[in-house]
Biopython code that builds the backbone (N, CA, C, O; Angstrom):
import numpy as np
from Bio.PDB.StructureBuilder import StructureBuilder

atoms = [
    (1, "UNK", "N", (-37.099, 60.018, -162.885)),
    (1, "UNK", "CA", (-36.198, 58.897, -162.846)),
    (1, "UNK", "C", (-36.630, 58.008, -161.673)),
    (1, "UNK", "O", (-36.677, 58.442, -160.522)),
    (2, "UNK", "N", (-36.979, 56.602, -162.043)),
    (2, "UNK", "CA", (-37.363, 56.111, -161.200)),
    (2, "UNK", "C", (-36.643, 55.281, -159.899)),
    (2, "UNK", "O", (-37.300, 54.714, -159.025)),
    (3, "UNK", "N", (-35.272, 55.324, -159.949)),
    (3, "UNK", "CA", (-34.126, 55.332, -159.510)),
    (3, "UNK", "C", (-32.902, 55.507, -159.885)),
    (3, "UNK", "O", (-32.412, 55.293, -160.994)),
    (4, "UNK", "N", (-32.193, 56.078, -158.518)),
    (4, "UNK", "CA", (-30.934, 57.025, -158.804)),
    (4, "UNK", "C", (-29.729, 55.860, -159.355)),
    (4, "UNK", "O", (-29.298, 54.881, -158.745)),
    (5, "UNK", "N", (-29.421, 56.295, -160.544)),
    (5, "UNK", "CA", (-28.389, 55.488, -161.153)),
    (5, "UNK", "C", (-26.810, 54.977, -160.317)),
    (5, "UNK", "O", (-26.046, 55.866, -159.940)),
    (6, "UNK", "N", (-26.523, 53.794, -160.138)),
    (6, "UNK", "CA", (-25.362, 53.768, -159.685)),
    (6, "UNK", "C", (-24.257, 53.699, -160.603)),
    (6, "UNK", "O", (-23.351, 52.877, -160.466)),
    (7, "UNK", "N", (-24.307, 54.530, -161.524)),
    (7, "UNK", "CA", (-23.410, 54.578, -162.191)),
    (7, "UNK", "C", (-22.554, 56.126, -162.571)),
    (7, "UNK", "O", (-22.843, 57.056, -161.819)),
    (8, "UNK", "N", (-21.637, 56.391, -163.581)),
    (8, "UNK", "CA", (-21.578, 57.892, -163.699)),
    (8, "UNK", "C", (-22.619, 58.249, -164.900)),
    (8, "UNK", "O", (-22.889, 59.447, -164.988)),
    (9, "UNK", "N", (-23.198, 57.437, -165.770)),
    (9, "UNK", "CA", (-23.937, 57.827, -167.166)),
    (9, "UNK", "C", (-25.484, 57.618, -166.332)),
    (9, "UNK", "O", (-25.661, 57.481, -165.122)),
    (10, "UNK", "N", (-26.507, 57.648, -167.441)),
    (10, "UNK", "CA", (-28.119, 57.903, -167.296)),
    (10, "UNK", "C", (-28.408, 56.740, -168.306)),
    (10, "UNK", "O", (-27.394, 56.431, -168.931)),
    (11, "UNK", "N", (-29.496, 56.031, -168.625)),
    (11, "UNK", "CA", (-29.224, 55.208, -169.426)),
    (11, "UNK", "C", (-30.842, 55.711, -170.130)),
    (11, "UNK", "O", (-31.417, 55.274, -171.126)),
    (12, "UNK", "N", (-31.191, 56.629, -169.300)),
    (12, "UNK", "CA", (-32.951, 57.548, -169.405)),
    (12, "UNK", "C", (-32.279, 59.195, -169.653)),
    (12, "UNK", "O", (-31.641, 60.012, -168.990)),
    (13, "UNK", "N", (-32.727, 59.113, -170.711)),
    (13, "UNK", "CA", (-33.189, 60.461, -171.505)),
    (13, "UNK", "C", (-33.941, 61.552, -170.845)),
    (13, "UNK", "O", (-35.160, 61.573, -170.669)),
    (14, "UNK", "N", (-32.966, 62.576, -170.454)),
    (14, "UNK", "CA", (-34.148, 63.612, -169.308)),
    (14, "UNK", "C", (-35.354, 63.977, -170.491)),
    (14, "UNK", "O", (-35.485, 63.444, -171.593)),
    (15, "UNK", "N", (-36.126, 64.990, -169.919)),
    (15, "UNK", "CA", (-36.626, 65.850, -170.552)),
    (15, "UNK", "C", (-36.149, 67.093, -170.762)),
    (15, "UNK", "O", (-36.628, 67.561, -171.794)),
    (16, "UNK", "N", (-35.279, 67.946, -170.119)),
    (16, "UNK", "CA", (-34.892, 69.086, -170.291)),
    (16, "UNK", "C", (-33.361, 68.752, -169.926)),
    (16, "UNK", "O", (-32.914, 68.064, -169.008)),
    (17, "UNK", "N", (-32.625, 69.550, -171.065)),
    (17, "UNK", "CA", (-31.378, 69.493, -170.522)),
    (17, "UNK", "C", (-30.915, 71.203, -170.851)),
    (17, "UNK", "O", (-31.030, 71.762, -171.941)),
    (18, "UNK", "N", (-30.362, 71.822, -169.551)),
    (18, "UNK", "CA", (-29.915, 73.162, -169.718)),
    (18, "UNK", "C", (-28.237, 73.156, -169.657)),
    (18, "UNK", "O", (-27.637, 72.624, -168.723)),
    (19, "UNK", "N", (-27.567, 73.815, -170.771)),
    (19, "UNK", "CA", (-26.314, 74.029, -171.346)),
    (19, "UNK", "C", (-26.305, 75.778, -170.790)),
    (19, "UNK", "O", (-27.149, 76.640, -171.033)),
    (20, "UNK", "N", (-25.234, 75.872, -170.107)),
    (20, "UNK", "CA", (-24.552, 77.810, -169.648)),
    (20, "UNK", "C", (-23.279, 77.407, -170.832)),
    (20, "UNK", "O", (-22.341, 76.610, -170.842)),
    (21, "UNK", "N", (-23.652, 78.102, -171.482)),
    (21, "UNK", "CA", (-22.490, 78.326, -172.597)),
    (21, "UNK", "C", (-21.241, 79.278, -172.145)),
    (21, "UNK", "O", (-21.336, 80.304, -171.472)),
    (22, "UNK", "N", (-19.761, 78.557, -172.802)),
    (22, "UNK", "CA", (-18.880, 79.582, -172.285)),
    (22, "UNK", "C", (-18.137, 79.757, -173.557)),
    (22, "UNK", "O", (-18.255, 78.904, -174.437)),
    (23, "UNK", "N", (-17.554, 80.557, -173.683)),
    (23, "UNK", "CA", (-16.135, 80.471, -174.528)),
    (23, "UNK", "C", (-15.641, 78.993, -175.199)),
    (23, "UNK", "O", (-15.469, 78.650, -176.369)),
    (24, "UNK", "N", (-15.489, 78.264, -173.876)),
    (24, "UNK", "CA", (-14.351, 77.392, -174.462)),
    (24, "UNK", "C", (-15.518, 76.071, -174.652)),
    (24, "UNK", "O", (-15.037, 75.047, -175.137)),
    (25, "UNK", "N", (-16.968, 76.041, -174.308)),
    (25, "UNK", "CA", (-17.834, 74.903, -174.599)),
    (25, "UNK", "C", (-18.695, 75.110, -175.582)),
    (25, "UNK", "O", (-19.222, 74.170, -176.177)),
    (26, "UNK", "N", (-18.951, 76.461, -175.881)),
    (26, "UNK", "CA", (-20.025, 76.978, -177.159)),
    (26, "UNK", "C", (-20.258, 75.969, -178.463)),
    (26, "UNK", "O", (-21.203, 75.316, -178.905)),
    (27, "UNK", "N", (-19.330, 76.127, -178.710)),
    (27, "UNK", "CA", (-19.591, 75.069, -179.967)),
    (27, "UNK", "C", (-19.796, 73.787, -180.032)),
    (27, "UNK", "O", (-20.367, 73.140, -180.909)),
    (28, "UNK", "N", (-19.253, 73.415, -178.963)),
    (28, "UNK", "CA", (-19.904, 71.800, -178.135)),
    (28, "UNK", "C", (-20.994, 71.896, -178.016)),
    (28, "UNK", "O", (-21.860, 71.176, -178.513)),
    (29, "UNK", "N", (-21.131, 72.864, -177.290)),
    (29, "UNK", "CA", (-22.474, 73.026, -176.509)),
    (29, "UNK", "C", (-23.917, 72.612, -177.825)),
    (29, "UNK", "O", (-24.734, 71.724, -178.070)),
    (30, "UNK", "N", (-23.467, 73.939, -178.334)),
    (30, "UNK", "CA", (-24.746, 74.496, -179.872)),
    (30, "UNK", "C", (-24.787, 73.655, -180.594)),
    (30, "UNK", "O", (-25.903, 73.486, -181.085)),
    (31, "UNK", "N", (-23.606, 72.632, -181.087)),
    (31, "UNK", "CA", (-23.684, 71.775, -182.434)),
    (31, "UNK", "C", (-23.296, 70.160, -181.600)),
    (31, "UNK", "O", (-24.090, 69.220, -181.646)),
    (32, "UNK", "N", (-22.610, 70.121, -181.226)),
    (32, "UNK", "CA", (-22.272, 68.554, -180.552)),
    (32, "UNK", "C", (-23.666, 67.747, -179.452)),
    (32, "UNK", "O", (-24.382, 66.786, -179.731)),
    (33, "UNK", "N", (-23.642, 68.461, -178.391)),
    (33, "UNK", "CA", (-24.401, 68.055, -177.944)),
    (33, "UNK", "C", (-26.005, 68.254, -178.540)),
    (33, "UNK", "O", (-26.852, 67.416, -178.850)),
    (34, "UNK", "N", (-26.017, 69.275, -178.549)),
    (34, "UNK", "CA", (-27.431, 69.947, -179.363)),
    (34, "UNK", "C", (-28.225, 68.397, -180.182)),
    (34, "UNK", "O", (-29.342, 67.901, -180.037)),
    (35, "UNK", "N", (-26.898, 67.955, -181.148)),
    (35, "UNK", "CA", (-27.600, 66.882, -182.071)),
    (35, "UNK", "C", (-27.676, 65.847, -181.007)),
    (35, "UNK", "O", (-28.810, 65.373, -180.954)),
    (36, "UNK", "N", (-26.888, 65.359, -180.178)),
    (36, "UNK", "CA", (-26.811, 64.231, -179.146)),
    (36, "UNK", "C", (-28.185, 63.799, -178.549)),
    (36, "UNK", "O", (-28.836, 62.755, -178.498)),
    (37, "UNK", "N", (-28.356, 65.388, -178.022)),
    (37, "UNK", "CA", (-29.696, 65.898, -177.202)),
    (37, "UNK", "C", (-30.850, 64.574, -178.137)),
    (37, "UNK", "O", (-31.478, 63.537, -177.921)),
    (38, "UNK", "N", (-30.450, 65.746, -179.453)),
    (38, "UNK", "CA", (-32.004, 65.047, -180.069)),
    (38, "UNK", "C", (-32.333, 63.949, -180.743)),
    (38, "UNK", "O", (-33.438, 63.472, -181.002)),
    (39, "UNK", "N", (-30.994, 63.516, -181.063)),
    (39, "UNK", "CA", (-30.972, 61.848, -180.930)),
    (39, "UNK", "C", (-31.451, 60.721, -179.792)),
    (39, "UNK", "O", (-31.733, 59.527, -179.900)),
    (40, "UNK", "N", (-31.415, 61.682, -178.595)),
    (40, "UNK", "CA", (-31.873, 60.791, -177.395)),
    (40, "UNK", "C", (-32.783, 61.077, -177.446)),
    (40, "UNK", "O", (-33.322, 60.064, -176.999)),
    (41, "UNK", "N", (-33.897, 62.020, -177.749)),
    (41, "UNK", "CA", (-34.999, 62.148, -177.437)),
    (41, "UNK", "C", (-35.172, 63.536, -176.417)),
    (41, "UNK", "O", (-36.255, 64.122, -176.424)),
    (42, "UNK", "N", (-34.311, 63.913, -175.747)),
    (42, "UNK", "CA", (-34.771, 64.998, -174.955)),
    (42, "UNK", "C", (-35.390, 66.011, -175.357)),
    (42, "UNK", "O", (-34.838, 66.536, -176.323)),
    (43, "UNK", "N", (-36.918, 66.832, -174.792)),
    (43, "UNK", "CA", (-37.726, 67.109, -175.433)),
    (43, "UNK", "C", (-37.184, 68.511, -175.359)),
    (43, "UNK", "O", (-37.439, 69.215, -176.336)),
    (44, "UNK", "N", (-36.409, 69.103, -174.280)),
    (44, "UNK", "CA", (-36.987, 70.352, -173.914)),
    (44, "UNK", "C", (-34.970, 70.317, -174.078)),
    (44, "UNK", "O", (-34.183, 69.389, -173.894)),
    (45, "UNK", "N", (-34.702, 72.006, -174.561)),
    (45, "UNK", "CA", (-33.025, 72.089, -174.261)),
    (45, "UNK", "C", (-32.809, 73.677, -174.245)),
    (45, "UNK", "O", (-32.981, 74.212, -175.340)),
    (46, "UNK", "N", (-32.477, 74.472, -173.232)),
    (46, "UNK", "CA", (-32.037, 75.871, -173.091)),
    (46, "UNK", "C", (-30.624, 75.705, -173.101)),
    (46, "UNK", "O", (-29.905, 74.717, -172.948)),
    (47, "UNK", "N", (-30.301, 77.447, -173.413)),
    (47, "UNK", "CA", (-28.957, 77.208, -173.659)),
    (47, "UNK", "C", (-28.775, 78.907, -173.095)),
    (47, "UNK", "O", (-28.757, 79.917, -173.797)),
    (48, "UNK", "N", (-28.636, 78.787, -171.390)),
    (48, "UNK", "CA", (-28.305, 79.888, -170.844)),
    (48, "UNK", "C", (-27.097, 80.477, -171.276)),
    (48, "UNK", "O", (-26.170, 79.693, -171.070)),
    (49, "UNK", "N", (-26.584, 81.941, -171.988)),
    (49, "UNK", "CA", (-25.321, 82.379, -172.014)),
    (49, "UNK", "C", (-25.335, 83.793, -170.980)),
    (49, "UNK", "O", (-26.076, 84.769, -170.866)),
    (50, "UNK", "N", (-24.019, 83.285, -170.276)),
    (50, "UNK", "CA", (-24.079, 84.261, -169.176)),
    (50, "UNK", "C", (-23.426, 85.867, -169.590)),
    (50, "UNK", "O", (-23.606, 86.859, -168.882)),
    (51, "UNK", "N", (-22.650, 85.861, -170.877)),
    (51, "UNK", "CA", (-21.766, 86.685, -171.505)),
    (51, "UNK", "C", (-23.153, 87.810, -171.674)),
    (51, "UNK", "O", (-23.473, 88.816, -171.040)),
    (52, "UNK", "N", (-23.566, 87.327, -172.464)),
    (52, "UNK", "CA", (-24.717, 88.004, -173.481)),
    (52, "UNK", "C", (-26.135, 88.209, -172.588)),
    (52, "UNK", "O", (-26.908, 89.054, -173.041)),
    (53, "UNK", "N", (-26.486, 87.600, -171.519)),
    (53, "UNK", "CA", (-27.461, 87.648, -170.437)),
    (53, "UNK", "C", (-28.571, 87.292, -171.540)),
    (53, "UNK", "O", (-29.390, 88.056, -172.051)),
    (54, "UNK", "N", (-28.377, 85.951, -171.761)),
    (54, "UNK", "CA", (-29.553, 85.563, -172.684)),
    (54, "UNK", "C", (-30.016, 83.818, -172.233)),
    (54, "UNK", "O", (-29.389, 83.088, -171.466)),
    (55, "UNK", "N", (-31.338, 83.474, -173.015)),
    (55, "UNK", "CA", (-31.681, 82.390, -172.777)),
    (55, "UNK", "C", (-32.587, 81.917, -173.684)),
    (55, "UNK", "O", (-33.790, 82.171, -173.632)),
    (56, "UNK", "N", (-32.102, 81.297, -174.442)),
    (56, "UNK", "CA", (-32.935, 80.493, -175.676)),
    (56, "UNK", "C", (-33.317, 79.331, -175.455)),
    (56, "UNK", "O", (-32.480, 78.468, -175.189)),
    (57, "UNK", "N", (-34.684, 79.031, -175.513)),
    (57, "UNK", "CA", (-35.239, 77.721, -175.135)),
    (57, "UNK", "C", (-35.767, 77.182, -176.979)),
    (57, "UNK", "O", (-36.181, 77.702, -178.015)),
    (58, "UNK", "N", (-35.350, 75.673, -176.369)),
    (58, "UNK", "CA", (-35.865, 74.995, -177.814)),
    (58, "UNK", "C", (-36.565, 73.765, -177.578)),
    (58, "UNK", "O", (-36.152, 73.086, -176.638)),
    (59, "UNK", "N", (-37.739, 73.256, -178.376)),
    (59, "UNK", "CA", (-38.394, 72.006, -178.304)),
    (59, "UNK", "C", (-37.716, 70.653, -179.457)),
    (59, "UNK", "O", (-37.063, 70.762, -180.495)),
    (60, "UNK", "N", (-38.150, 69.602, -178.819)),
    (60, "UNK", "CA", (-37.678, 69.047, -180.338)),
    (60, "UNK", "C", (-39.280, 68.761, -180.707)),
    (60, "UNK", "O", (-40.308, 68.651, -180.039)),
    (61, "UNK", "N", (-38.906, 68.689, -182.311)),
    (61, "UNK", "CA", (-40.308, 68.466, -183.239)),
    (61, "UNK", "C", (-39.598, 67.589, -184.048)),
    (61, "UNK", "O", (-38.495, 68.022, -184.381)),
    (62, "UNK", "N", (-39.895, 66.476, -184.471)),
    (62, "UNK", "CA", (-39.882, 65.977, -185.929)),
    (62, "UNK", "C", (-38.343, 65.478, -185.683)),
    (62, "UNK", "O", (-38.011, 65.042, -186.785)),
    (63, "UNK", "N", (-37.268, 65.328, -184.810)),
    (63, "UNK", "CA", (-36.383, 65.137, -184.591)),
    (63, "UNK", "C", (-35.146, 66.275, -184.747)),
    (63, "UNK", "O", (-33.939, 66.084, -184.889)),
    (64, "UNK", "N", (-36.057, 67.765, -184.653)),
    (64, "UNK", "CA", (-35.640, 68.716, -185.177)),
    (64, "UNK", "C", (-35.440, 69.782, -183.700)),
    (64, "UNK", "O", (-36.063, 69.350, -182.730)),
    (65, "UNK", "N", (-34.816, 70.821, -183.502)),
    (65, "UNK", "CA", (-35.037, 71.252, -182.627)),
    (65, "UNK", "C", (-35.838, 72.964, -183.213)),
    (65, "UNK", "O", (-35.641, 73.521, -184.293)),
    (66, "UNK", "N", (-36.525, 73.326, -182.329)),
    (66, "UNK", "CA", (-37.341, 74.267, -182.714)),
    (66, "UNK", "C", (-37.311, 75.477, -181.619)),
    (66, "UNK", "O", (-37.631, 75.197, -180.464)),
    (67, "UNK", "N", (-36.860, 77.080, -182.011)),
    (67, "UNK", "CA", (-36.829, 77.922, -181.247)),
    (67, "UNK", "C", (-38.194, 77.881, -180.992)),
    (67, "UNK", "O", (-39.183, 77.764, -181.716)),
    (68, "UNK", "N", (-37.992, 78.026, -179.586)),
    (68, "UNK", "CA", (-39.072, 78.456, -178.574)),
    (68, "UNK", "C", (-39.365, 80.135, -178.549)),
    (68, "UNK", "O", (-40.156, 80.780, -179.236)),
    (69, "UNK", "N", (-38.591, 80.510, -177.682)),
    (69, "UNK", "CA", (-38.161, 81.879, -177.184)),
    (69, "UNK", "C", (-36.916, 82.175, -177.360)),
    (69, "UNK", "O", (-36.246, 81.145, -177.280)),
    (70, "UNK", "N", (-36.137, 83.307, -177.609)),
    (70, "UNK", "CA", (-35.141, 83.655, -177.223)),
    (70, "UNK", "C", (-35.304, 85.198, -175.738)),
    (70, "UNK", "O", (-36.052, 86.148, -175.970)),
    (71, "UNK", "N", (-34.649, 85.138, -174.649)),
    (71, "UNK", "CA", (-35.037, 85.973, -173.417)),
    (71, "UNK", "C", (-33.883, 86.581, -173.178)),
    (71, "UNK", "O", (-32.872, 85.880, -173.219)),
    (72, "UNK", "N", (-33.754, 88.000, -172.879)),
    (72, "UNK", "CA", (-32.801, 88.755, -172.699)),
    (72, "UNK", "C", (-33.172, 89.732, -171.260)),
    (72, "UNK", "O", (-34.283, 90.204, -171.016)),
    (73, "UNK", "N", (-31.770, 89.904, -170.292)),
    (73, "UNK", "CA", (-31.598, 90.514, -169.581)),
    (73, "UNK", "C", (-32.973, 89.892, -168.337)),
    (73, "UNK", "O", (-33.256, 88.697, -168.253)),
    (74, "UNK", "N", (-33.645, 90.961, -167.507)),
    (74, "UNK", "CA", (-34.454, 90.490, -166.835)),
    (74, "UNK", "C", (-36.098, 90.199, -167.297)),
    (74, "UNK", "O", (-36.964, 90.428, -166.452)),
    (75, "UNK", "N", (-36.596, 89.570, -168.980)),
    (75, "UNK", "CA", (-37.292, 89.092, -169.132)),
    (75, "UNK", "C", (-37.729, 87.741, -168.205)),
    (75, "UNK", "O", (-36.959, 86.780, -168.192)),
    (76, "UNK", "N", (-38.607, 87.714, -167.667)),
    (76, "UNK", "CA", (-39.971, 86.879, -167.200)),
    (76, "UNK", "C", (-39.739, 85.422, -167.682)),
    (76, "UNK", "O", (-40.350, 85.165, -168.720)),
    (77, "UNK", "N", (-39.026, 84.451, -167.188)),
    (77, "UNK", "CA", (-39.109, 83.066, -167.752)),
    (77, "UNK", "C", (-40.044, 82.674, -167.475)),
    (77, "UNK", "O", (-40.507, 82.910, -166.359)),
    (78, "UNK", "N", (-40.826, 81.760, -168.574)),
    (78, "UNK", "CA", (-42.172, 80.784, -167.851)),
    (78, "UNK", "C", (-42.362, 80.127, -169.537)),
    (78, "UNK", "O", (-43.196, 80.410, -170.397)),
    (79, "UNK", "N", (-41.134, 79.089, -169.553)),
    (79, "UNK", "CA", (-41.022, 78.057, -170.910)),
    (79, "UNK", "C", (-41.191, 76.792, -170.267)),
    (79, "UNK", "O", (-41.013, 76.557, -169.072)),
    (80, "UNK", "N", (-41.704, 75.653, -171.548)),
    (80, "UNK", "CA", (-41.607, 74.229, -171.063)),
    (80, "UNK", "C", (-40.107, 73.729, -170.611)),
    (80, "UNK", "O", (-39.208, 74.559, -170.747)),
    (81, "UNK", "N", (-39.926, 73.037, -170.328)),
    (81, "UNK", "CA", (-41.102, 72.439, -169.643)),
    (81, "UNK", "C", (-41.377, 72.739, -168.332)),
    (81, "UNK", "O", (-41.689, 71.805, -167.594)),
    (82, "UNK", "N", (-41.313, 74.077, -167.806)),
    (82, "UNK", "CA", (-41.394, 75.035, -166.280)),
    (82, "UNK", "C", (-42.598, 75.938, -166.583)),
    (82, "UNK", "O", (-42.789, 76.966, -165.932)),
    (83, "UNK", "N", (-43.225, 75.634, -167.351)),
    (83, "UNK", "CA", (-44.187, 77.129, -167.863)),
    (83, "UNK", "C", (-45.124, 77.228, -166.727)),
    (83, "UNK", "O", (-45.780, 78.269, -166.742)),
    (84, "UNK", "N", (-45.436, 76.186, -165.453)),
    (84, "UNK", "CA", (-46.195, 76.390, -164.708)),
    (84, "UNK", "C", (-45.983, 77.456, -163.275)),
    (84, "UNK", "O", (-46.734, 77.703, -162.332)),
    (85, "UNK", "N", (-44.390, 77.999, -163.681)),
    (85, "UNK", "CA", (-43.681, 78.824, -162.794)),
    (85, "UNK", "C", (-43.026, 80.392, -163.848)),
    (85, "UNK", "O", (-42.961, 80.522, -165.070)),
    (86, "UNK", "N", (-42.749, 81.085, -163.043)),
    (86, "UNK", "CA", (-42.016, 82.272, -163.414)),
    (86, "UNK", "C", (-41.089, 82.799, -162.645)),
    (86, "UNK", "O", (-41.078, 82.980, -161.428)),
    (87, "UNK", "N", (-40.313, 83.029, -163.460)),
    (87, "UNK", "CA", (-38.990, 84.174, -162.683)),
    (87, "UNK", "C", (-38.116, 85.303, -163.201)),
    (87, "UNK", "O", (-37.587, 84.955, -164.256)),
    (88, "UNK", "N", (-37.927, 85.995, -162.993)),
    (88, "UNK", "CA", (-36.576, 86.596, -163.688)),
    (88, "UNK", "C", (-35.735, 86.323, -164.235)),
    (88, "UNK", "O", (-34.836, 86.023, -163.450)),
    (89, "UNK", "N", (-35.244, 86.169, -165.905)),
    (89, "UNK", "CA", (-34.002, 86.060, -165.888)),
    (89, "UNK", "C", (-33.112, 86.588, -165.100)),
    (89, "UNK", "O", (-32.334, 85.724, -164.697)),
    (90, "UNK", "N", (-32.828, 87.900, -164.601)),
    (90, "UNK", "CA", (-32.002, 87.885, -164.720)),
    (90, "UNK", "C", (-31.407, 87.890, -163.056)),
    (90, "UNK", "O", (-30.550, 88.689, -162.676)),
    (91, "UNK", "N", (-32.043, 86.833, -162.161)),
    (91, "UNK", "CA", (-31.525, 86.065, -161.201)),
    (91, "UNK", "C", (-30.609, 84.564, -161.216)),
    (91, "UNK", "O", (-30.280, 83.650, -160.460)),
    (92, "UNK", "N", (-30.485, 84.939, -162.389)),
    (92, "UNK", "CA", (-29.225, 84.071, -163.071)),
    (92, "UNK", "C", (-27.796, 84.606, -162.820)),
    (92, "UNK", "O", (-26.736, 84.012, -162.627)),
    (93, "UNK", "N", (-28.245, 86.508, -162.916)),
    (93, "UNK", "CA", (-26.611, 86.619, -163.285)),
    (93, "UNK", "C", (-26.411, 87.257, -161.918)),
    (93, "UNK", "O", (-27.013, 88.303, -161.673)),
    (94, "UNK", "N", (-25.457, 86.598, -160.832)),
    (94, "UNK", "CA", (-25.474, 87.135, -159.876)),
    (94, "UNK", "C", (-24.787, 88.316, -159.351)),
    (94, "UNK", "O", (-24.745, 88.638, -158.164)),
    (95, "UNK", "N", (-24.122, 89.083, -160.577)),
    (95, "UNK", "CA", (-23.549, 90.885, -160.593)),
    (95, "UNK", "C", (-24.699, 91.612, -160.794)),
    (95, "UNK", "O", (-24.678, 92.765, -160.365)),
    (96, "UNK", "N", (-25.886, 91.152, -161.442)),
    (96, "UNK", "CA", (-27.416, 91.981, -161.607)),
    (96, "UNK", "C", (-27.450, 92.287, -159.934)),
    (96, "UNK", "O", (-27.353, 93.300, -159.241)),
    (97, "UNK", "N", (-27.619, 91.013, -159.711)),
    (97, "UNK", "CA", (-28.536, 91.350, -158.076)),
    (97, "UNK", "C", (-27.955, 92.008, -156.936)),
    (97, "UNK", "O", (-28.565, 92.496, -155.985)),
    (98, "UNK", "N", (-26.232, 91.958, -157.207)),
    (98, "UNK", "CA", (-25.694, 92.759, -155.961)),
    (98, "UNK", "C", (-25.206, 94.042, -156.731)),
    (98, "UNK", "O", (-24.353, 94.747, -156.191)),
    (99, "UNK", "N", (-25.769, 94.420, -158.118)),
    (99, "UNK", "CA", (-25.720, 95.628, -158.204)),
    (99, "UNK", "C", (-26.984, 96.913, -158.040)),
    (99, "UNK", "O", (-27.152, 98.130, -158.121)),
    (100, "UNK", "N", (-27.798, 95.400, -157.702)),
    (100, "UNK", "CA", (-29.589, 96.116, -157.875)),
    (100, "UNK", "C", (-29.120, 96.357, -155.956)),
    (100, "UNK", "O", (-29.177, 97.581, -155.836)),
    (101, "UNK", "N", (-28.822, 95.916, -154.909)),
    (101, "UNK", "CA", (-28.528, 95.970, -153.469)),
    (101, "UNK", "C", (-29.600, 94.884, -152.976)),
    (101, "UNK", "O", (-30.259, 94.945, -151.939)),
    (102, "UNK", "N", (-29.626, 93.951, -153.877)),
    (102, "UNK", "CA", (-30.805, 92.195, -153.537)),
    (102, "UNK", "C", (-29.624, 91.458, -152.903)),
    (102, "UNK", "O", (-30.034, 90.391, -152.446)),
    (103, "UNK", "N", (-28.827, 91.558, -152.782)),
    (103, "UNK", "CA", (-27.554, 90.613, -152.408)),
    (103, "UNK", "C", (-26.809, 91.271, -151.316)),
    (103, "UNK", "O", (-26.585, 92.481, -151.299)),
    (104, "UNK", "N", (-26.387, 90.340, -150.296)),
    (104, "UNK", "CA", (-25.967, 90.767, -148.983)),
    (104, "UNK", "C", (-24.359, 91.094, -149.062)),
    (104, "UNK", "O", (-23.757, 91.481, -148.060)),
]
sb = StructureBuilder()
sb.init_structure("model")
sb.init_model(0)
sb.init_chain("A")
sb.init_seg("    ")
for serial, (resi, resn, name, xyz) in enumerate(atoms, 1):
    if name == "N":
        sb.init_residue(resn, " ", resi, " ")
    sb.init_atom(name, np.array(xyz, "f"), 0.0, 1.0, " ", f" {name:<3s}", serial, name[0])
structure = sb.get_structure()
């Protein structure tokens, strides 16, 4: 972004947009925005759920969105558009790490 918007909206289309799904946004999340997403163009869209310790990444193709990966528990992230990095899932869920004794 080539400057910070003074506004509350974006009027530029990220490239990645990440959704933590809950209960009460899921279906927003998966079907509302999902199509929004790919109407704007955003290329890249995960959809962290913290319930299920999962992480499904999707591309758009063709105006379509396309599973990438689906990642569970402490599988190895390294998807677009981050593939030039890696990490743990599951330093997401922060009861993993202060039950592993990683957390103070």
């Amino acid at each position: 972004m080539p400057d910070y918007p003074d506004a509350a909206y974006c009027a530029i289309a990220p490239d990645w947009t990440c959704e933590v799904l809950s209960h009460s946004t899921r279906r927003i999340d998966r079907h509302e925005k999902a199509a929004i997403y790919a109407r704007e163009g955003v290329s890249h869209l995960w959809f962290v759920d913290p319930d299920a310790k999962t992480l499904e990444a999707f591309e758009l193709n063709d105006h379509r969105w396309m599973l990438l990966a689906t990642l569970a528990d402490d599988e190895p992230v390294s998807l677009p558009p981050f593939d030039a990095i890696s990490f743990p899932l599951d330093t997401l869920w922060p009861e993993s790490v202060a039950a592993n004794g990683d957390a103070a």
